[in-house]
N, C-alpha and C positions, 0 to 999 in steps of 0.2 A: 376738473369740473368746468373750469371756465373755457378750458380747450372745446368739450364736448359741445357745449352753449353754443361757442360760435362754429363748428362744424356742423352743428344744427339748423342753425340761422340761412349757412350759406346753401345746406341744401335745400330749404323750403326754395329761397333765392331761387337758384336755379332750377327748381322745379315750377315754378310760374313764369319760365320761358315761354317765349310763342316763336314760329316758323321753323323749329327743330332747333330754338337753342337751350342745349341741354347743360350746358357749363358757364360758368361767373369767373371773370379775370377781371384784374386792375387794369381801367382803363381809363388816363387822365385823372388820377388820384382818387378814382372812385369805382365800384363794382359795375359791371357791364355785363350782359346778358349777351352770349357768343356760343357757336352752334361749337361739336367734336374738331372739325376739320377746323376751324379757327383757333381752337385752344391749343393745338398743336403747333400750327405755327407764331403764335405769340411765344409760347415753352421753349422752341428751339430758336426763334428770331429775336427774341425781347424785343427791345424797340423798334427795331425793325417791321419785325409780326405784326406789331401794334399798330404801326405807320399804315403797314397792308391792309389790315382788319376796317380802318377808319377811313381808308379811301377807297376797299372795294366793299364795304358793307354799308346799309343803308343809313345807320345814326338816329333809328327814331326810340323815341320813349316808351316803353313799357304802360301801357295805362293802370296796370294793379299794383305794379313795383314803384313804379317812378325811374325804376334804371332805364338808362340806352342800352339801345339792341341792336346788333348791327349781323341781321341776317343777310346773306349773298342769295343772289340766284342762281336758280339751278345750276347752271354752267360753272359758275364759279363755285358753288360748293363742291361738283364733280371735280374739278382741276385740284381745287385746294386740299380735297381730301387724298387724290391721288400723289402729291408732291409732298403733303405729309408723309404719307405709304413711304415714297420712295427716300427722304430724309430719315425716316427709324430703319429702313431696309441698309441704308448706306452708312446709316452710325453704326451698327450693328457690325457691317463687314470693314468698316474701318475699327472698328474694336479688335476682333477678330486677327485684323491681319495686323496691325499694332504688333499685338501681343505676341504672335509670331516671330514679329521682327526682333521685337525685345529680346525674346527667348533664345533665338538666333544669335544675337549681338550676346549676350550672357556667357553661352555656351563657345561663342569664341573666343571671348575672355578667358574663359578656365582652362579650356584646350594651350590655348597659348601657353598660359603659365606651367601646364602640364610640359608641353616641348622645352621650357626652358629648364623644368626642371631635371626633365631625361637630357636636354643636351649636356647638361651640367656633370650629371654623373659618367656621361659616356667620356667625357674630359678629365673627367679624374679619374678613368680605370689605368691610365700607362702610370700614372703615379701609385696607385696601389699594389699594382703588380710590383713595380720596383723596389715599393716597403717591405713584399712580401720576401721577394728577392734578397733583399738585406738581411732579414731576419734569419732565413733560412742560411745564408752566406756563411750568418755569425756562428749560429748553431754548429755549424761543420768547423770552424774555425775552432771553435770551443773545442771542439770532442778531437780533433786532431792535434793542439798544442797538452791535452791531458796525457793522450797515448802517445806525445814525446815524451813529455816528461814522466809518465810511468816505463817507458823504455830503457831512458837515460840511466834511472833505477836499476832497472834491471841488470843495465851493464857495468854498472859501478858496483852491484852489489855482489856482481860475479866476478868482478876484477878484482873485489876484494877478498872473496873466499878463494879466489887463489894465489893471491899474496897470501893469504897465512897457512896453504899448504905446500908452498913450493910449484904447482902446478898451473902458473901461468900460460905456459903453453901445451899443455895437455890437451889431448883428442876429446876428454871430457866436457872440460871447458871450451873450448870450442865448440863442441856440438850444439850447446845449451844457449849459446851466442848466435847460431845461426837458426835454433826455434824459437828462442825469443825475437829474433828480424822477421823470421816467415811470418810468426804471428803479429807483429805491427802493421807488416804489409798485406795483409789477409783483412785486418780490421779498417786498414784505411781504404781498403778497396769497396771493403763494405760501405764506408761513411760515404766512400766518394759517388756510389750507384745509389745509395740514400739522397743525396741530395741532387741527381742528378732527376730522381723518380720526384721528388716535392718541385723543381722547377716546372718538368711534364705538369703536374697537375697543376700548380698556380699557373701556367700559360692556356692550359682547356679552361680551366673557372674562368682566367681572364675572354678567354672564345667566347665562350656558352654566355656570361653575362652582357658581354659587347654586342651577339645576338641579340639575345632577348630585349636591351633597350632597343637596338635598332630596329625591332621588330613593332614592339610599343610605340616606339617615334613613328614607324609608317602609317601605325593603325591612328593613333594621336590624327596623322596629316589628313589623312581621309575626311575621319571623322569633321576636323575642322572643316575641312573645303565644303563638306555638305552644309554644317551651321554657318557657315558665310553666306552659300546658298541660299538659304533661308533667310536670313535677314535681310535679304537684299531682294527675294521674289518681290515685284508691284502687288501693291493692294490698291482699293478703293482710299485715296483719300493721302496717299502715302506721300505724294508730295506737294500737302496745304503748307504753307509758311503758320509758322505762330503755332506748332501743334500743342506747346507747352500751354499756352492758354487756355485749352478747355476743348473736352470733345463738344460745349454750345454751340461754337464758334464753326462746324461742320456744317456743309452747304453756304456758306457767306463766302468762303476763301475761293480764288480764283484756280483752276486747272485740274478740278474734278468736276465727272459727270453732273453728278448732282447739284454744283454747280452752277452749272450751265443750264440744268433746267430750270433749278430757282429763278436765274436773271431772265431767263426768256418767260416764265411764267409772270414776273415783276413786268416786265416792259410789254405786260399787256393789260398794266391796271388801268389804263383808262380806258380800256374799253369795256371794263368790268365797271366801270364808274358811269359809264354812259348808262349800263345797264341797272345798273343803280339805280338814277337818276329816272329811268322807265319805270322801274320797281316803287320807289315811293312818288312819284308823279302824279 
């Protein structure tokens, strides 16, 4: 309610402007009658704006308000409204290209972490293949100390069945001696082209995965060089000192456009002041 009152207030205020001043700002601790193009730049100047407003406006008194008004002449309201124009045209693309940069500097961050973390794995694959290696090693190690030891069996068990027939050297026993060796050596052949066929394919998985990161690492690099790219294109405004301050503080800073026409439009208020001086004369 009490909000509403004094939004009320101020715009009766400002609606008993004269010479086109349609808006009220604080000026010298008290409300002031001031045209669009000066409330703009009080907005983006503060004191500064204010400083401007009171040396190139004229300072006279309102007769129904009692506020000061500080309407410019023509020429100065055309400058000041066009160098407004161009301070929201310039905050706008220095926003713009900001956020660009930002988005750029972000996305090289993550790319990065992403290369460290494919470098990472691509450094661990000679060691996985090795574990794999091992494992496999053991496995055939395994199965080949079993089929001695069931071998070993078999030739004791046949040593002994002919110890207790007298047929130690019998054609019998013998025969039975030399298929149980062929079948040893039959199954180790086997083991041995088994584990020959699991190195084959742990050495491709180890290929095909070596690829594939190093494939993702290229696309990773690309990717970055462009987001670097990008954070790094020139914008308007991109190398004001103090940007952490405030996008207000845009057009004050020295080595933007915008800039430059602020100070050259400044370093003609006295002749705005002359005309002033014409204006309420």
């Amino acid at each position: 309610m009490v909000n509403t009152i004094a939004n009320n207030h101020l715009s009766e205020l400002a609606n008993k402007g004269r010479y086109g001043d349609t808006e009220v700002r604080i000026i010298d601790n008290d409300y002031a009658h001031v045209n669009k193009a000066e409330s703009i730049v009080i907005d983006e100047y503060g004191d500064k704006g204010i400083n401007w407003v009171k040396n190139a406006g004229a300072g006279t008194i309102n007769p129904e308000t009692g506020k000061k008004e500080y309407p410019l002449p023509y020429m100065a309201i055309m400058a000041g409204a066009a160098i407004g124009g161009l301070i929201n045209q310039g905050i706008g693309m220095y926003r713009s290209g900001k956020q660009q940069e930002l988005s750029g500097q972000s996305q090289v961050e993550m790319l990065g972490q992403t290369e460290d973390e494919l470098q990472k794995l691509i450094g661990n694959l000679p060691a996985l293949r090795e574990a794999q290696e091992e494992v496999a090693l053991g496995g055939f190690e395994m199965q080949t100390e079993r089929m001695g030891e069931g071998f070993t069996k078999s030739m004791d068990m046949l040593q002994t069945q002919a110890g207790g027939t007298d047929l130690v050297t019998s054609a019998g026993i013998q025969k039975k001696e030399l298929e149980a060796l062929d079948t040893m050596e039959t199954a180790f052949e086997g083991q041995e082209i088994g584990l020959r066929k699991t190195y084959a394919d742990i050495g491709a998985d180890y290929e095909r995965q070596l690829s594939e990161y190093q494939n993702k690492l290229k696309q990773v690099g690309l990717q970055k060089d462009l987001a670097q790219e990008q954070s790094e294109q020139w914008y308007l405004g991109k190398n004001i000192g103090n940007i952490g301050r405030g996008i207000s503080n845009f057009g004050l800073q020295a080595g933007s456009t915008i800039g430059n026409l602020s100070r050259q439009f400044q370093s003609e208020l006295p002749t705005y002041s002359s005309v002033r001086n014409e204006f309420i004369g």
